[in-house]
BALONU-668035 format. One line per 8 residues: their letters; for each residue x, y, z of C-alpha. Coordinates in nm, 2 decimals. Layout:
<pts>
a> X,Y,Z ~ ... .
</pts>
This chain:
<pts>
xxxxxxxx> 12.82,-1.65,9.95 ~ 13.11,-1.46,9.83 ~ 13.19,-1.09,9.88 ~ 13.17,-1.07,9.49 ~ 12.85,-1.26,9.51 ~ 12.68,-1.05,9.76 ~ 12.76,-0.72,9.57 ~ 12.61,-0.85,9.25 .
xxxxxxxx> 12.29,-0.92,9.47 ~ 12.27,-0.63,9.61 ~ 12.34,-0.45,9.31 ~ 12.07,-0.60,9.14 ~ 11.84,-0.52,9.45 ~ 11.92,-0.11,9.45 ~ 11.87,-0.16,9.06 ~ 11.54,-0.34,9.05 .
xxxxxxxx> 11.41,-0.04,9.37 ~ 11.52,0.24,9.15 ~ 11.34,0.13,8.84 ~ 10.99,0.09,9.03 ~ 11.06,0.43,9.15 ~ 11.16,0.60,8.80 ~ 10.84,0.39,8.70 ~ 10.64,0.50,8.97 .
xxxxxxxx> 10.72,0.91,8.93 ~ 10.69,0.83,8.61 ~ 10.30,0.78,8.64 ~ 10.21,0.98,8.91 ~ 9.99,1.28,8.77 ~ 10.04,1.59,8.92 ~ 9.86,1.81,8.68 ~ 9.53,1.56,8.71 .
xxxxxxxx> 9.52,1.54,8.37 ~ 9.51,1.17,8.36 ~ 9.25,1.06,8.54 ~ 9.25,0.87,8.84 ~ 9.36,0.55,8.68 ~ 9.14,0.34,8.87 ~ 9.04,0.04,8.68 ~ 8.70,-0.03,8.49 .
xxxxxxxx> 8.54,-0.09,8.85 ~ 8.56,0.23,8.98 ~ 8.47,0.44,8.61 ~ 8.08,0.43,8.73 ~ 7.78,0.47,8.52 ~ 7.67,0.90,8.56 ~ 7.40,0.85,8.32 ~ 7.12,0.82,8.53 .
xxxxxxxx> 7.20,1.15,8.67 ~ 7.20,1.37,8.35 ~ 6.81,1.37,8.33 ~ 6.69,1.67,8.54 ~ 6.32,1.74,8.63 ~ 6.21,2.05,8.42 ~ 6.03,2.23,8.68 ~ 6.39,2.29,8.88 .
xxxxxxxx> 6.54,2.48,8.55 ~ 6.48,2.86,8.60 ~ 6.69,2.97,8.33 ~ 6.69,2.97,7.96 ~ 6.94,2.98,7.67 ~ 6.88,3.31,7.50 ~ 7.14,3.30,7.18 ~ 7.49,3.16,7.13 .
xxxxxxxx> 7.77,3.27,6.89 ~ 8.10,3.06,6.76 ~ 8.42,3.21,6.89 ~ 8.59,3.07,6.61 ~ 8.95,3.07,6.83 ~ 9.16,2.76,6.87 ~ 9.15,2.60,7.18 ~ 8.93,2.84,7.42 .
xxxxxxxx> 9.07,2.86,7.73 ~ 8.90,3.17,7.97 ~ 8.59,3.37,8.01 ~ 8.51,3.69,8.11 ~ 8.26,3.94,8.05 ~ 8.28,4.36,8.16 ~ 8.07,4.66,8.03 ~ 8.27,4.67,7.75 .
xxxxxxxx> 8.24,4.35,7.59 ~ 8.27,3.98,7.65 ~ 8.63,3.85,7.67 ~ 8.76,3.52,7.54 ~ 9.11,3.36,7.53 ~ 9.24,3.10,7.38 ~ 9.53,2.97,7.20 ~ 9.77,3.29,7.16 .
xxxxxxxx> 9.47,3.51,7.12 ~ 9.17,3.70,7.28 ~ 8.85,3.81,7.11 ~ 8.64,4.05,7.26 ~ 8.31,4.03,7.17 ~ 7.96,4.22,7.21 ~ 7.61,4.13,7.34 ~ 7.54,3.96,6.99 .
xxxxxxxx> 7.85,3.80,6.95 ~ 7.96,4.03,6.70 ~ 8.39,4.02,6.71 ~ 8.49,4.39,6.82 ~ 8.86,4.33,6.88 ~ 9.07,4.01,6.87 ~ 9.49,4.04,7.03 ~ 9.76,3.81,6.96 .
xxxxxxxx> 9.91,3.67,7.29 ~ 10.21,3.52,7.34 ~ 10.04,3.17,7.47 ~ 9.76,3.02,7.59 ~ 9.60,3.19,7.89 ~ 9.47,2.93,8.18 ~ 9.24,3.24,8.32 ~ 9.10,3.60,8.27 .
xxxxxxxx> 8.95,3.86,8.46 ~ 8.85,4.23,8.43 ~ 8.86,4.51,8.69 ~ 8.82,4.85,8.63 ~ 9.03,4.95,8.34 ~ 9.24,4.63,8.37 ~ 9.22,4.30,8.24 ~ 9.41,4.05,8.38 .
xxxxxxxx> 9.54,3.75,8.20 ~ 9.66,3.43,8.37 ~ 9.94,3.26,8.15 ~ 10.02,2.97,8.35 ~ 10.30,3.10,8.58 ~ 10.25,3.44,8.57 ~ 10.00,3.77,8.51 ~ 10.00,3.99,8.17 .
xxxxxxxx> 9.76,4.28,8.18 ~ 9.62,4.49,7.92 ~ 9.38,4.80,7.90 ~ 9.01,4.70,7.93 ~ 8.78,4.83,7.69 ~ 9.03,4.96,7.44 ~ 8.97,4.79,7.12 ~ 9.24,4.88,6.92 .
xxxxxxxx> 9.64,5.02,6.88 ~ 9.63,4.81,7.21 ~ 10.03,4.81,7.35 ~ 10.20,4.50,7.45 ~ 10.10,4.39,7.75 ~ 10.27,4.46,8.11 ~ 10.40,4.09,8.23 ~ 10.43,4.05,8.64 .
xxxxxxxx> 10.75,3.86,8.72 ~ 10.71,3.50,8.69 ~ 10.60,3.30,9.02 ~ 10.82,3.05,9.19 ~ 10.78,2.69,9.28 ~ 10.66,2.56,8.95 ~ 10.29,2.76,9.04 ~ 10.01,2.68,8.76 .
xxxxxxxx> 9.75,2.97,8.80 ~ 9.38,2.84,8.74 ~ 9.19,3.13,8.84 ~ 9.20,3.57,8.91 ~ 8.98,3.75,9.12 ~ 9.07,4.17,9.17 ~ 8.94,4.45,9.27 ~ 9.09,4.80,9.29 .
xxxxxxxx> 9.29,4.69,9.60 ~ 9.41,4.37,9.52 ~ 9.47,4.10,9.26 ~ 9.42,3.73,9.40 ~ 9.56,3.41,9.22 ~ 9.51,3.04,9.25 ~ 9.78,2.86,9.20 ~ 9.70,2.49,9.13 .
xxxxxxxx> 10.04,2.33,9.18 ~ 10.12,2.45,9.53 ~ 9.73,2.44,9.65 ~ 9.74,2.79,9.72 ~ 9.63,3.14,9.67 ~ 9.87,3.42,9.60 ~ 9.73,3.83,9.74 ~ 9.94,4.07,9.55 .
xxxxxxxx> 9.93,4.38,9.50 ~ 9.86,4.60,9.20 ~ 10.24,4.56,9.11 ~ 10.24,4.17,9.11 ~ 10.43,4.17,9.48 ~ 10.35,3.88,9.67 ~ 10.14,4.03,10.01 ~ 10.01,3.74,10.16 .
xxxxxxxx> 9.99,3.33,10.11 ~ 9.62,3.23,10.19 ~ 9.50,2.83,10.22 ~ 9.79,2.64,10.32 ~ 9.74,2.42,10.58 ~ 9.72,2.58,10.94 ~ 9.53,2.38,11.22 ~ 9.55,2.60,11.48 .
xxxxxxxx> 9.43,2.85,11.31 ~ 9.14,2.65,11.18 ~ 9.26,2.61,10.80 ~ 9.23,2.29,10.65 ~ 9.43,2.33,10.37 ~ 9.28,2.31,9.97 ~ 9.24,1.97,9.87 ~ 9.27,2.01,9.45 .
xxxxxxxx> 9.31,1.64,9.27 ~ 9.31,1.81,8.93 ~ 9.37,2.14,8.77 ~ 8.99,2.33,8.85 ~ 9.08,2.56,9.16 ~ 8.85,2.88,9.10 ~ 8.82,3.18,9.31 ~ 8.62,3.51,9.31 .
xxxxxxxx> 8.55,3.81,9.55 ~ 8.21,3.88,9.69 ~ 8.05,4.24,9.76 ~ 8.16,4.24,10.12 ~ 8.52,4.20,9.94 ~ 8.61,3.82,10.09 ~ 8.73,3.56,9.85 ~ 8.55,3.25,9.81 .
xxxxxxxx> 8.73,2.96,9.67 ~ 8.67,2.61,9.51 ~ 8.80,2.30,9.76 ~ 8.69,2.07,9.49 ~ 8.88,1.77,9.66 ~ 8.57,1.87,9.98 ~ 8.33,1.95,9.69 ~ 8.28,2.27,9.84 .
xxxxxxxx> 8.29,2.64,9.81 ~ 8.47,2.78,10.10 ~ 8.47,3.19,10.23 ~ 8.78,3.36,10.33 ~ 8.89,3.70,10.49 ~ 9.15,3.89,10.30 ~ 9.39,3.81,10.56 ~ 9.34,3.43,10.50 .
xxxxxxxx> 9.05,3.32,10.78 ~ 8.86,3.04,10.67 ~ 8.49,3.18,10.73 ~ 8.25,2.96,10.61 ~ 8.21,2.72,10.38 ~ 7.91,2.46,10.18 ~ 7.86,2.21,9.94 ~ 7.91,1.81,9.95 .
xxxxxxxx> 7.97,1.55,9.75 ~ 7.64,1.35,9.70 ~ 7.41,1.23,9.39 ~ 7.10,1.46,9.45 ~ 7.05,1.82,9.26 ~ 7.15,2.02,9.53 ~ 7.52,1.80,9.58 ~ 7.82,1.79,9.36 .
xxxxxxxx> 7.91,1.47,9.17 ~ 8.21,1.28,9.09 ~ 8.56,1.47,9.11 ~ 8.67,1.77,9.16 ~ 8.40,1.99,9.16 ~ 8.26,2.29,9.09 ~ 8.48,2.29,8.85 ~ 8.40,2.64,8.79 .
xxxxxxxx> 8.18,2.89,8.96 ~ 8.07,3.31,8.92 ~ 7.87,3.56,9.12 ~ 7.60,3.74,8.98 ~ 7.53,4.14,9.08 ~ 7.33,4.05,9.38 ~ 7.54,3.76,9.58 ~ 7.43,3.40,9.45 .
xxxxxxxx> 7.71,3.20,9.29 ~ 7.63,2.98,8.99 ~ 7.82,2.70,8.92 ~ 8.00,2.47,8.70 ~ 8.03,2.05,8.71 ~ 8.25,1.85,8.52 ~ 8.16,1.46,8.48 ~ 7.77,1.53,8.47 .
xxxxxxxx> 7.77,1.84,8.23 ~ 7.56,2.08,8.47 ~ 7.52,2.41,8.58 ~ 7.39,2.55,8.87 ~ 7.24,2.84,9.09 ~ 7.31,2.87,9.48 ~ 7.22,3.20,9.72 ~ 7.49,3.34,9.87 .
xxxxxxxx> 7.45,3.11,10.18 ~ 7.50,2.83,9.92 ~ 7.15,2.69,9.94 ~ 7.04,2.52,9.60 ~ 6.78,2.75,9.40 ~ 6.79,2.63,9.06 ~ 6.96,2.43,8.74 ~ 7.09,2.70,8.48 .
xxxxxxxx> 7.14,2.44,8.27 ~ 7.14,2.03,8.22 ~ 7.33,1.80,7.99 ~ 7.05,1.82,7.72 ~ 7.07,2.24,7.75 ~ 7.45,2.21,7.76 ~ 7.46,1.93,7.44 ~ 7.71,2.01,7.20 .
xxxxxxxx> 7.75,1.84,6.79 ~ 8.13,1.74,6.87 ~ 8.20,1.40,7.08 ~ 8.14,1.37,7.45 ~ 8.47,1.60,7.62 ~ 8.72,1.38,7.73 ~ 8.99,1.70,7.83 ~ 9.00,1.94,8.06 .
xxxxxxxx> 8.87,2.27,7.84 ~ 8.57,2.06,7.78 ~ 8.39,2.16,8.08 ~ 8.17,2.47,8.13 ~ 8.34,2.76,8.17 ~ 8.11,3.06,8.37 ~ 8.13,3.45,8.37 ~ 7.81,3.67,8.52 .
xxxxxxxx> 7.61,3.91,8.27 ~ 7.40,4.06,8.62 ~ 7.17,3.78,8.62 ~ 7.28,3.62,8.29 ~ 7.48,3.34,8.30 ~ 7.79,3.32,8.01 ~ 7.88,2.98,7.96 ~ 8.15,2.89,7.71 .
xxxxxxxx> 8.20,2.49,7.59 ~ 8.58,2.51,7.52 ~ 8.55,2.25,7.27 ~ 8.31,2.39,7.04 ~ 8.45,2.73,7.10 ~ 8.03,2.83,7.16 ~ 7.90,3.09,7.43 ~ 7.57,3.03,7.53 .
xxxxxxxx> 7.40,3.32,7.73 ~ 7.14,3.21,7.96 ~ 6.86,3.42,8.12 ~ 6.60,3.38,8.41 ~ 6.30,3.25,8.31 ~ 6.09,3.51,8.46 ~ 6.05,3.83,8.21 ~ 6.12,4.10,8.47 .
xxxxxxxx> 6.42,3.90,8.61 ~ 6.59,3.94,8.29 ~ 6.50,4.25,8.16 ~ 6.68,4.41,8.45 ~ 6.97,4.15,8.41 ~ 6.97,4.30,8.07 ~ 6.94,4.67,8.20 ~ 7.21,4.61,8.50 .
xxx> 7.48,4.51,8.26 ~ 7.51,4.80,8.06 ~ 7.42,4.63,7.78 .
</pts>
């Protein structure tokens, strides 16, 4: 073969390799958003798994209201009102659902907290804060510098120490201080000192602080939730994948999760619309509420604000069904349970 020959070929070779590769990053997913892209084979039948036994629910739905925002995005609830964002705006509601406040943003926000007389918004790749509990002449908000290496926050946890942020893109979570400085990197990989590293196949990475002050994360990829020091110790962890009650089905989940006042963490599941109560140890309690409690009038969610979103009202449970843009509050069962759940919040 000639020399002319030859480089044709091999042209054509480094051609044909570099168009399966533009192809191939091309379709890999790294927000999740996609799917797995599995074929038909592996897209099994949940159904049989979204009828639950009455006698586990311990919670009722006690009154819902309409946001009436596009695209809700975050939850979040304080003594001053219940907190939703969504598409370059936040409403802040009372008990009743009553508006009391609504803010133009300057986006969408992909979380929310409050602490103290702060509330934190998550916009993506950085933090904007507000005033809590001031419902009106409200300034513009104070925005923290933006983060590095493309980070896609999912979740904020504070307290009056601290500000913690999960950052889906780098399967991470950020300390800062109450400045927005970087302190401390907590979940990346580190065998020898015992830390597996987050496995997070699509964008649900929740986080929260417990009474003790430790952060407890969502490994969804280990369908777990997992208990960290401040410094970044893996302490404990539970949860596995698995079809019964008490297990978490299908991908990535909890997709969300909350603490109530006195330690147990209720949680979220995406694929079989669910939500459930653990103690603080993570054993299973109860169901807060099933597919049939959690039924909404619009078609069956197909994105990712479709799934539960949670916030803790003492022992109520807030959930909010982005796409009807609904909060549901649910209460315990038992009368005495929820009067003081009622009494505790400051409601």
């Amino acid at each position: 073969m000639s020399k002319t020959a030859t480089g044709i070929l091999l042209g054509l070779v480094v051609a044909v390799a570099i168009g399966v590769i533009v192809v191939a990053l091309a379709r890999f997913d790294l927000t999740g958003k996609g799917g797995n892209r599995l074929s038909g084979d592996f897209n099994y039948d949940q159904s049989q798994f979204e009828k639950i036994d009455p006698a586990l629910i311990g919670y009722r739905p006690a009154g819902s209201f309409r946001v009436e925002l596009p695209r809700p995005s975050a939850l979040a609830v304080a003594p001053g009102g219940i907190y939703v964002a969504a598409e370059k705006a936040l409403g802040v509601y009372d008990r009743d659902g009553r508006l009391l406040f609504q803010q133009v943003l300057s986006g969408r926000p992909t979380c929310l907290t409050v602490q103290g007389q702060r509330l934190y918004i998550g916009m993506a790749d950085h933090v904007e804060i507000l005033p809590a509990g001031v419902l009106n002449d409200l300034p513009a908000p104070t925005a923290w510098p933006k983060l590095q290496d493309n980070a896609l926050l999912t979740s904020i946890a504070a307290d009056d120490d601290a500000v913690f942020l999960a950052d889906f893109n780098n399967r991470r979570i950020l300390r800062c201080d109450l400045e927005g400085n970087v302190a401390a990197v907590i979940g990346k990989r580190d065998v020898e000192n015992g830390v597996p590293g987050f496995i997070v196949p699509s964008p649900y990475f929740d986080l929260a602080l417990d009474r003790t002050g430790r952060l407890l994360a969502a490994d969804t990829g280990r369908h777990r939730v997992e208990t960290y020091s401040r410094d970044g110790q893996l302490v404990s962890f539970w949860g596995q994948p698995g079809p019964s009650i008490e297990d978490f089905l299908g991908c990535c989940n909890p997709c969300h999760f909350a603490l109530l006042k006195d330690g147990r963490i209720v949680t979220s599941e995406k694929g079989v619309r669910r939500v459930k109560l653990y103690g603080a140890d993570g054993r299973f309690e109860c169901v807060v509420a099933g597919p049939a409690e959690l039924a909404a009038s619009a078609p069956r969610p197909i994105t990712e604000e479709d799934w539960p979103m949670l916030a803790a009202d003492g022992l109520d449970v807030l959930v909010l069904d982005g796409q009807t843009g609904t909060v549901t509050r649910f209460v315990p069962k038992t009368a005495s349970s929820a009067s003081e759940a009622s009494k505790d919040s400051g409601h």
